[in-house]
N, C-alpha and C positions, 0 to 999 in steps of 0.2 A: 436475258437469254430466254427465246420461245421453247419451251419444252411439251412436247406432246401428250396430247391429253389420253389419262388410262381410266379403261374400262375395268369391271369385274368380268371372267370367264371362268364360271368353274370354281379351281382353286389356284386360279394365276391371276396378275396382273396381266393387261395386255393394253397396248398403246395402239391410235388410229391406226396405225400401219397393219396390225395385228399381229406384231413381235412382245413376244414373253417378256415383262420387264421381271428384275428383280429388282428392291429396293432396299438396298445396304444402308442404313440410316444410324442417326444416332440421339437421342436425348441432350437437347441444350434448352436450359442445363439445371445440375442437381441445384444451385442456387436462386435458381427461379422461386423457390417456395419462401421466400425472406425475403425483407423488407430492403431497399438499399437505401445507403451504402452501409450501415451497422445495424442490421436484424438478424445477422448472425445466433444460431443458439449458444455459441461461445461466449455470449455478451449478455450480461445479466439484465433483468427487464419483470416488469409487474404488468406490462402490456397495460397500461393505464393509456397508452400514446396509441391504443387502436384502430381509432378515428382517424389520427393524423399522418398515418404514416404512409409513403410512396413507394413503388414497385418498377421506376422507372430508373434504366441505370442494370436490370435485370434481363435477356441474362448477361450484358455487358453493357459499357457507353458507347453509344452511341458511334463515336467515334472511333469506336474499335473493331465495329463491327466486318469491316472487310479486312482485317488483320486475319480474327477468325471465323469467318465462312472462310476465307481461301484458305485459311489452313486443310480445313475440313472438306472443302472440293479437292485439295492435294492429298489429302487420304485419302482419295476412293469415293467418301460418302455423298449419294445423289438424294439423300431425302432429309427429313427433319422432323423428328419430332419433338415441337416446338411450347415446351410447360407456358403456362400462365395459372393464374387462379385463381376462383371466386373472389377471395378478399384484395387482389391487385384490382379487381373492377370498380369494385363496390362496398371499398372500406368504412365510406365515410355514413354510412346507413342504406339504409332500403333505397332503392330507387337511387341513390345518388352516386354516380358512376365520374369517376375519377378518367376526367374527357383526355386533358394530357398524357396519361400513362396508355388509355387506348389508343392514341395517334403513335405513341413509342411505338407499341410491337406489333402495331402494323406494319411501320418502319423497318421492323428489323426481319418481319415476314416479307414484305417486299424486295430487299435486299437479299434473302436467302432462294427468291428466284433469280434475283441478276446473277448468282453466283450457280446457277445449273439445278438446284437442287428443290424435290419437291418436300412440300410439305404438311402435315398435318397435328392438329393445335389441339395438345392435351389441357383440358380444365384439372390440373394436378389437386390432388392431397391426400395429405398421408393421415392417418386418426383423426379425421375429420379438422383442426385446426390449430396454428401455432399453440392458443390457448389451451388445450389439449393434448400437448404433446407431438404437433405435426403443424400440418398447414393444410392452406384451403380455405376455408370458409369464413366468412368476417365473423367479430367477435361478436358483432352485434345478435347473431342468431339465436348463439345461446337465450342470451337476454330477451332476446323477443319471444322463445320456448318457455319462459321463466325460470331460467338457471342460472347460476351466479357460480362464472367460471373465478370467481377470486378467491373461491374456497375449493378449488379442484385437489390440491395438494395439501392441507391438511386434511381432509378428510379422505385422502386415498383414491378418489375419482379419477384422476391420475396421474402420471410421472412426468413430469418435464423438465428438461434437461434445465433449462433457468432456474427452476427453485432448486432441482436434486446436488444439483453442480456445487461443489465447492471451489468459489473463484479465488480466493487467494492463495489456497494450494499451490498455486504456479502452474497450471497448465497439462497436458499432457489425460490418460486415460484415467479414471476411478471408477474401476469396478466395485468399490466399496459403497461407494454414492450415487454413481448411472452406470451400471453393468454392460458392455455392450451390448445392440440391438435389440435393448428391452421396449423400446418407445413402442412395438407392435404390439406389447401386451396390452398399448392402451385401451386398442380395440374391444377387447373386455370389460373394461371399465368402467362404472356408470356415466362417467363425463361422455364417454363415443357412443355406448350399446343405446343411451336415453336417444341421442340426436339422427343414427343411422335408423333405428323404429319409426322414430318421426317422420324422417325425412323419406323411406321408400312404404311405412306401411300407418302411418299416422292416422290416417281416417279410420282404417279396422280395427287399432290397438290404444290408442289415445285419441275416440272420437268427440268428444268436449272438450278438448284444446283447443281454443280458437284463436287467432293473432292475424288480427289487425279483419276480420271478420270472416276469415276463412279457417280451415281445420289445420294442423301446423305442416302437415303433409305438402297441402297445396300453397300457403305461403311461403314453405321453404323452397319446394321446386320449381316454381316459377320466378322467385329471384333468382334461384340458379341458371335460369333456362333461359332469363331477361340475360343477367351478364355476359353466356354466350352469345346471344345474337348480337349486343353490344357489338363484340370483336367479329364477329363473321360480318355487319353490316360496313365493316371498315378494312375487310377482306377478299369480299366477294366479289370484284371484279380483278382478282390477280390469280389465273388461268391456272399459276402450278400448288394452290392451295387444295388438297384431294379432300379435304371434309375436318371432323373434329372427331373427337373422342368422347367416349358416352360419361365416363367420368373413371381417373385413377384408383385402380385398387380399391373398390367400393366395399365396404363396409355391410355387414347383414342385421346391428345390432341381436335384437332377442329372437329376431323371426324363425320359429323352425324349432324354437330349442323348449324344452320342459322346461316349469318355469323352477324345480329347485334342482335340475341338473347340474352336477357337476364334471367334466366331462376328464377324466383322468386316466381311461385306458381303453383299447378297441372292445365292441363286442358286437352281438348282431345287429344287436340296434341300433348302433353307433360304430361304425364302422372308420369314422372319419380318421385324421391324421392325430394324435395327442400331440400339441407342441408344449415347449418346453415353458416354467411361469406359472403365476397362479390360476388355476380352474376356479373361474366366477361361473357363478349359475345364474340366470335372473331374478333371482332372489336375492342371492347378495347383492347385486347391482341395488335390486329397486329400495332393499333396506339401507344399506351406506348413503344412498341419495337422499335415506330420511334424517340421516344420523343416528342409525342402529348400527354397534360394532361388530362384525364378524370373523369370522376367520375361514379361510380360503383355505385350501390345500395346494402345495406348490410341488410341480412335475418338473423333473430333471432328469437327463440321460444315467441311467445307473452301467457303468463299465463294467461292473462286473456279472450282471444278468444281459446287459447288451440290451435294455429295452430303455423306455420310457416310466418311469413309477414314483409312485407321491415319495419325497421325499423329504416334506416338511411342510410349515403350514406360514400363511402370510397372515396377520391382523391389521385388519382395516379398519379405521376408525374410531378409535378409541376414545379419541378427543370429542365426538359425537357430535361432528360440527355439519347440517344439514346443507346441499346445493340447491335447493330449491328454494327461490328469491320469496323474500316475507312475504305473507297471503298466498303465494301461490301452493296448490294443494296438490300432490302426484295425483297426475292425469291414470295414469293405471290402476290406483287403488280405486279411482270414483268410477272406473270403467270394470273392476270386477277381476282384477288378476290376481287380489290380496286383500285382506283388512287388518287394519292393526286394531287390538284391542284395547280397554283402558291402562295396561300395563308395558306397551309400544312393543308387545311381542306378534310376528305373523298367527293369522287366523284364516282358515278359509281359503285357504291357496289352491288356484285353478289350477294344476298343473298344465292342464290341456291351454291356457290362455292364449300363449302362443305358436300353438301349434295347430288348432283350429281354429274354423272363424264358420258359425251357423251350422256344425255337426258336419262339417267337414274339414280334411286335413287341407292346411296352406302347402304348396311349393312355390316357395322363396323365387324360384326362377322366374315358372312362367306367369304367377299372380300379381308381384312387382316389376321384377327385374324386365321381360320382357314388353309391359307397358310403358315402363321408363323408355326402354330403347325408342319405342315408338314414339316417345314425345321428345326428345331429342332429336330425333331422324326429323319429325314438321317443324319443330323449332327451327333448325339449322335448314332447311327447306324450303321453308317464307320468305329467305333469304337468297336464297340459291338450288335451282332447285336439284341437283344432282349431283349434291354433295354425297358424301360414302360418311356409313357412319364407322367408326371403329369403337368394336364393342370387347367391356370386359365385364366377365362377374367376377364374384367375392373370389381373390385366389385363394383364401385359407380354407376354404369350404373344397377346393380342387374341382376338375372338371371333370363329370363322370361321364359315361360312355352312352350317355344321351343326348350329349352335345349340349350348345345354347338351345333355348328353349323356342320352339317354334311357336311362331307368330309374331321374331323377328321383325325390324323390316327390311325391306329390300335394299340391296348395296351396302349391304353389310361385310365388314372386313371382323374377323377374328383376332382382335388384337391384344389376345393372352400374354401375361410374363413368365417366366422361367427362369429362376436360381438354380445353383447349384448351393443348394443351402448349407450344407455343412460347411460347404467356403466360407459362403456369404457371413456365415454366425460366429466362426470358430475364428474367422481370420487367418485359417489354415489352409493352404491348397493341399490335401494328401496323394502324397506322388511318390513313387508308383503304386504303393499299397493305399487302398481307401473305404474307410468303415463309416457304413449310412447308420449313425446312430436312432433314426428311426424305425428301421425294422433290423439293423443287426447282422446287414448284408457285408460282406468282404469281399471286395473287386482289388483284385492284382493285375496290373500294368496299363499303359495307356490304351493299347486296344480296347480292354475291358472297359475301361473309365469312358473312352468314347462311346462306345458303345451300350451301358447305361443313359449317356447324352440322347442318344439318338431313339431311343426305348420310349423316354419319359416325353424328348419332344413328339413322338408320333402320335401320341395320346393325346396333347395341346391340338398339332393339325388336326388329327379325325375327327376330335369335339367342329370342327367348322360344318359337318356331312350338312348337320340341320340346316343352318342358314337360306336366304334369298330363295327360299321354297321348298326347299329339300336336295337344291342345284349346286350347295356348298359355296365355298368364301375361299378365298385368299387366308395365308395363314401370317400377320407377320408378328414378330413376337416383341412387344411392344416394349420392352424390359431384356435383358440378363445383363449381365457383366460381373467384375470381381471387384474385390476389396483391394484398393494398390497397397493399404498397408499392411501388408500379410507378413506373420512371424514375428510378430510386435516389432513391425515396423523396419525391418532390416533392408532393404530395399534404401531409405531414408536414413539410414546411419551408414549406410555404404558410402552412399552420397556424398553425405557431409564430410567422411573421410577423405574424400576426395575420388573414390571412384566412379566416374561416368561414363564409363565402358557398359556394354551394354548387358555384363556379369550379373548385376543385382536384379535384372530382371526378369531374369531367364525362367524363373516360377511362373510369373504373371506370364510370358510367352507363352510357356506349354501351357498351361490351364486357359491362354483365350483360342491356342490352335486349337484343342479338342472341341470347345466349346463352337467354333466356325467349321471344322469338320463336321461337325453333326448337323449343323443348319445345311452349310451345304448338300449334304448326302441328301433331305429331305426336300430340300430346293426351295428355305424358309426365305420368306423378307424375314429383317430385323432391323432394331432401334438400338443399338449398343448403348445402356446406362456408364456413363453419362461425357457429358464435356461442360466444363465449368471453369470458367473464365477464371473464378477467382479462390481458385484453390488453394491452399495449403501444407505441406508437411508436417506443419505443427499438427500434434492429435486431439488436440484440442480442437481443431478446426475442420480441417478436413475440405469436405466439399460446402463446410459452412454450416449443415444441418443436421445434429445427433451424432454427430463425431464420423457420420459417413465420409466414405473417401472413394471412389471408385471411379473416378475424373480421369481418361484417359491422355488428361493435359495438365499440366501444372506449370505457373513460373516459377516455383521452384529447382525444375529442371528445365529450365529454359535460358541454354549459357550461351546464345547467339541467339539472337533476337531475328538477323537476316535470314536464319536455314527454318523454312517453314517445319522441318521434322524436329529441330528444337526444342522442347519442352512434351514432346510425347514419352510416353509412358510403356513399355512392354510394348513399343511399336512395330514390331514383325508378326506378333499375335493377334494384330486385327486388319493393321493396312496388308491386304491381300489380295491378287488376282478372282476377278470374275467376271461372269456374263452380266454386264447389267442391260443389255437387249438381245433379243435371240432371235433369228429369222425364221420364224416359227415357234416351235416347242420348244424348250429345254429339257431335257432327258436327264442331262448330268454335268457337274463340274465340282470340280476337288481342286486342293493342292495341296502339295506334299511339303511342306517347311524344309525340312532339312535337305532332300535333294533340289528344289527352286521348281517342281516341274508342276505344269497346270495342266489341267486335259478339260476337257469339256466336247459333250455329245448333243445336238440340234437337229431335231427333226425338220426339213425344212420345207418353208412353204412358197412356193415361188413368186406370189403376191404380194409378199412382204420386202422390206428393203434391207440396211444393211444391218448386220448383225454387232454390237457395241459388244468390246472386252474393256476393262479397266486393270493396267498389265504396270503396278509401282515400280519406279526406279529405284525404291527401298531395296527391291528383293534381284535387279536386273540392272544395277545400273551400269555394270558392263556391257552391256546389251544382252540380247535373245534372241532365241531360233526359233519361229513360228513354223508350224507343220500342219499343211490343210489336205482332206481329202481333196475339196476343190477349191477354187476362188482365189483372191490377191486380199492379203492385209498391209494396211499405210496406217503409221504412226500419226495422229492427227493432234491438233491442240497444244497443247504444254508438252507432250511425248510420252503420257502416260494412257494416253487411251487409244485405241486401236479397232480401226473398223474395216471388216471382211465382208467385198461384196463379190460379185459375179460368180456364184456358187452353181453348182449343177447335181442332179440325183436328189434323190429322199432323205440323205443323212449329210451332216457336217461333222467333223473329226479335228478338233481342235487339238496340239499340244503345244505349250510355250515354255523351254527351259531354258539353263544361263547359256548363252555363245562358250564355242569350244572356248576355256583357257579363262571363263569369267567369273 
């Protein structure tokens, strides 16, 4: 299928014709970050098999692949955004790029335009890499850094569900042994904070690192930069590919931070969010990396003051088992951030080390972050020249109200995430009452909850004001979604009782309409986390990675194979009416769940053609009553999509509710 190629204007998509797109997209999929078919973090592993392992089969076979894209064009969704990652390219060492697995998801990018839909190709990872706690990056880096990830977890560096996990337990959650959503703290940790310094500010901060004859900064990002073009050169001639992604939820390691801070509660200084988990300073990091033991202080929500405060302490390292590979010496200590003396206690500690660099203060943003953009933008460039980049900084750092950092570059998308975190953490949707354990806040009733929603996304869009010159970006939100196993899992014990009515999901319904009322209101694109072929109920499993589950699909619930809405999840919470082209402007569109009625307002332009609604038989399938200021609507395609031409005047007035009696 030809699909129209989109410009940036503003803060819109807009397609040749110059109708507003929106793009309702979605993350395929959470199991892109593993190896197939058993890379599972449910599946125990010393990752000794790092070199050999394949990413093809990811995010489905092959052969399934028009099973689900048409599911996913019968949901509504017209875009994709499309995981892969560094170590599916280039497992097997530097430079050595794994050819078959890049002809795969070419394949299956190509395929996700025959199926309508655009698409744009996240380089995924979460704490830098499976070895670490996440995914991403091949093992091999460490090793080429001079760290020896097979001492990460005795010595604290950090947590990974393989070693933490006790597998013969039987299955199921242990918070005693992998607490949930802990795997972000690894970010802290010497195993990530040592490789994210490296890798965005290595030349300033470990400038005698050198691997393979360059400083570790520019080895490491040029392989990164090499693997994307890999896929973009095997890309770049299929029209509905809109660009890549600058890189998942980037990591800041030590950059910015005092180096014996520990960051445990707001003040002027520090303003930032305290999340919950041990507060590592760069000091602890840089000592545990030596095998010096420490002790951390651990932040948890106290209920009864309603804040965030130390409420205990973590030790790290006791066993005093060093990550840094024999001979190799920390690059920070011979650069001057530390010395240890002859009794292996700190000495001489800069505080300032990473937070200036030649008597002046660093910003993380625009002295890295926004160079980076820049070299990903000509990377993916050389290749094609008009690709769009989609850019994110570090979420945990938040976006302040100076947006991305100018000097950007051009055709830049703002492609921030946004949780509802106390879901996302607690595994709790609080309905109708809802306490933000970060600052203490209590919101009573869905309007209020919405409306928080729409609060914290308007802050996401307005950070785009800087972008493509100061002309602003499109805003789509590259991430949100819910946990489907919410309320330790009752959802999946309904289930298996036998109930598949559509009762057990009705939490996850209202928690994703609020969360699409607020996008709407703001008239966001989005990437709904996630769809994952190969998910599971068991909690042990999930969407395959750290026990996450948030896969809007499962064959688990999938008890007719023939009904494409089969195996969807809280599917009236996302499959929803909307404009996904507007002949002209979009001003507005909403819909109401429980009454079925959609409205929508278009400024119009009479150059433009015809205006596209996407109107599911989920929520109409007795039919519906369309109501135009002007113009004629015909049901086109499969019957779920709907286009309104011969319009007359300045404004279009759309409403679509059930037919009397449906």
């Amino acid at each position: 299928m030809s699909l129209p190629k989109l410009h940036l204007d503003g803060d819109r998509f807009v397609d040749d014709a110059g109708r507003h797109v929106i793009l309702r997209g979605v993350n395929l999929g959470g199991d892109c970050k593993l190896p197939y078919p058993d890379g599972g973090t449910h599946i125990p592993t010393d990752f000794s098999d790092h070199r050999e392992v394949s990413f093809i089969g990811r995010p489905f076979p092959i052969d399934e692949a028009d099973e689900h894209l048409g599911r996913l064009k019968h949901w509504g969704f017209n875009c994709l955004r499309l995981l892969t990652t560094w170590e599916s390219c280039e497992h097997a060492g530097p430079g050595q790029y794994d050819e078959a697995y890049l002809d795969y998801i070419a394949d299956v990018c190509r395929r996700a335009g025959d199926h309508g839909m655009y698409v744009f190709i996240d380089f995924h990872q979460d704490v830098w890499s499976r070895m670490s706690g996440g995914d991403g990056a091949p093992g091999w880096t460490f090793e080429k850094c001079g760290l020896d990830f097979t001492k990460f977890h005795e010595s604290g560096s950090a947590k990974v569900m393989q070693h933490c996990y006790d597998f013969e337990r039987g299955g199921g959650r242990q918070e005693d042994t992998y607490p949930t959503m802990t795997w972000a703290q690894n970010y802290r940790r010497p195993g990530n904070a040592i490789m994210w310094t490296l890798f965005f500010a290595g030349a300033d901060f470990a400038p005698d690192l050198m691997v393979d004859g360059v400083n570790a900064q520019e080895f490491l990002q040029s392989h990164y930069l090499g693997a994307m073009q890999q896929i973009a050169t095997r890309v770049k001639d299929m029209p509905h590919v809109l660009g890549f992604d600058t890189l998942n939820e980037p990591g800041s390691g030590w950059i910015a931070n005092e180096t014996s801070y520990q960051h445990t509660e707001k003040s002027k200084e520090h303003p930032e969010r305290v999340s919950p988990g041990p507060a590592w300073s760069p000091l602890d990091g840089l000592l545990v990396a030596r095998g010096i033991p420490r002790s951390v202080p651990v932040v948890s929500f106290d209920a009864a003051e309603m804040k965030m405060k130390v409420t205990g302490e973590e030790r790290a390292n006791d066993n005093r088992v060093p990550i840094w590979r024999d001979g190799v010496q920390c690059p920070f200590e011979q650069a001057g951030a530390y010395r240890l003396n002859a009794n292996g206690e700190a000495e001489d500690v800069n505080e300032t080390y990473f937070t200036h660099r030649n008597g002046k203060p660093v910003d993380l943003e625009a002295d890295y972050m926004a160079p980076f953009f820049n070299r990903v933008a000509d990377g993916i460039r050389e290749i094609k020249s008009d690709w769009m980049v989609f850019a994110e900084l570090d979420p945990f750092r938040g976006l302040s109200g100076e947006g991305f950092p100018e000097g950007s570059p051009d055709n830049t998308v703002n492609a921030s995430h946004w949780y509802d975190i106390v879901t996302l953490v607690t595994k709790v949707f609080m309905y109708p009452t809802a306490i933000n354990p970060f600052n203490g806040r209590v919101i009573e009733g869905p309007e209020a909850i919405q409306a928080q929603y729409v609060e914290q996304l308007d802050l996401i869009k307005k950070a785009a004001h800087t972008l493509n010159g100061g002309k602003g970006a499109p805003t789509l939100i590259g991430e949100f979604g819910i946990p489907y196993d919410l309320d330790q899992a009752a959802a999946y014990k309904a289930w298996a009782a036998g109930d598949h009515s559509e009762k057990p999901w009705e939490m996850h319904k209202t928690s994703l309409d609020l969360m699409y009322n607020a996008m709407d209101a703001l008239l966001l694109s989005t990437a709904h986390w996630n769809y994952t072929a190969s998910n599971s109920n068991d909690q042990a499993i999930g969407d395959g990675w750290n026990q996450e589950d948030l896969s809007i699909f499962s064959r688990d619930q999938q008890d007719n194979p023939l009904d494409k809405d089969s195996g969807g999840r809280g599917l009236k919470g996302f499959c929803r009416p909307y404009v996904r082209r507007a002949q002209g402007e979009l001003l507005s569109h909403g819909f109401d769940l429980k009454s079925r009625k959609f409205k929508a307002e278009i400024k119009l332009d009479s150059d433009a053609s015809e205006t596209e609604l996407y109107i599911p038989r989920l929520h109409y399938g007795s039919g519906c009553d369309i109501s135009l200021t002007s113009g004629t609507a015909s049901f086109v395609g499969d019957g779920q999509m709907v286009t309104i031409s011969g319009t007359q005047g300045s404004r279009l007035e759309i409403v679509v509710q059930p037919s009397t009696g449906a």
